[in-house]
N, C-alpha and C positions, 0 to 999 in steps of 0.2 A: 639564558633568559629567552632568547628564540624558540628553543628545542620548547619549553612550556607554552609558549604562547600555541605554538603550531598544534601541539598535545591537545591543548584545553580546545583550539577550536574544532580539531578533527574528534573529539568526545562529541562538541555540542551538534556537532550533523549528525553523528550516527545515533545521539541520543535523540534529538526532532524527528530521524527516520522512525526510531521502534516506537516513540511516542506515533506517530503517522499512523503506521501500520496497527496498531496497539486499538488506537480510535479507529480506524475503520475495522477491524477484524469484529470490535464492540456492538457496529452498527449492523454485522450480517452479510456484508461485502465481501464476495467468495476470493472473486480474484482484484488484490487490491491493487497491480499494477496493470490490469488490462484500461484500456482505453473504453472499454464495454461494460463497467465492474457491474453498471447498477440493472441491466438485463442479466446475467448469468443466471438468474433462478427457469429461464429461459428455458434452461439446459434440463431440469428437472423433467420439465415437458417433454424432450427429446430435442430438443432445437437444440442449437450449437450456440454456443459463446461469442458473439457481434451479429449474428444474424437479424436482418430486418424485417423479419414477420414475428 
């Protein structure tokens, strides 16, 4: 009965993760684990990835 329990919850994180990933890859967010996701278009211009200009 353990061994299930443990199963179902390590399913339901890794199912909340691709769900996660899933909605931001939706919204256009390049890199969805940088700390910077929502400037990387940034980068298009030539600027790098967390830069502050």
């Amino acid at each position: 009965m353990t061994d299930i329990i443990v199963i179902a919850v390590v399913i339901a994180i890794v199912g909340s993760a691709a769900a996660y990933i899933y909605k931001e890859k939706k919204k256009g967010v390049r890199c969805v684990g940088c700390s910077h996701a929502g400037e990387c278009a940034k980068r298009a211009q030539g600027l790098s990835c967390g830069s502050s200009d």
